[in-house]
C-alpha positions in Angstrom: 54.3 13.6 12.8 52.7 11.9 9.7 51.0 14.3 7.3 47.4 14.0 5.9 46.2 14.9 2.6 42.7 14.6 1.7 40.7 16.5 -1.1 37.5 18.9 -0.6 34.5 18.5 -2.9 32.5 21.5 -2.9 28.5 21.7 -4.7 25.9 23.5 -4.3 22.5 22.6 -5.8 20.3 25.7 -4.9 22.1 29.0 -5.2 19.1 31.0 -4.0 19.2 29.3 -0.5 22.8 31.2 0.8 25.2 29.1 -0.1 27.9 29.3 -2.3 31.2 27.5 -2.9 33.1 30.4 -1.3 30.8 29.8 2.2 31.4 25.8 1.9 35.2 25.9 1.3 35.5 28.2 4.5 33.5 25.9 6.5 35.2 23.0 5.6 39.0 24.4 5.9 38.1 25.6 9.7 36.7 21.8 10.6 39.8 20.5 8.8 41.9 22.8 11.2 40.5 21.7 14.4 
C-alpha cells in the first residue's frame, strides 16, 4: 500500500468563539484517520 503525506494548516481568526488550534488539530487528525 502506497503511503500519503499531506500537511495540516491550522488558524483560527476569533479566539473568543471556542476554537483553538489544539480543538482544530484534533478534528482534523480523526477525519484523516477514517
Amino acid at each position: 500500500m502506497k503511503q500519503t503525506i499531506c500537511a495540516l494548516y491550522l488558524r483560527v481568526s476569533t479566539v473568543d468563539q471556542g476554537q483553538d488550534t489544539d480543538n482544530q488539530l484534533l478534528q482534523l487528525q480523526e477525519f484523516c484517520d477514517r
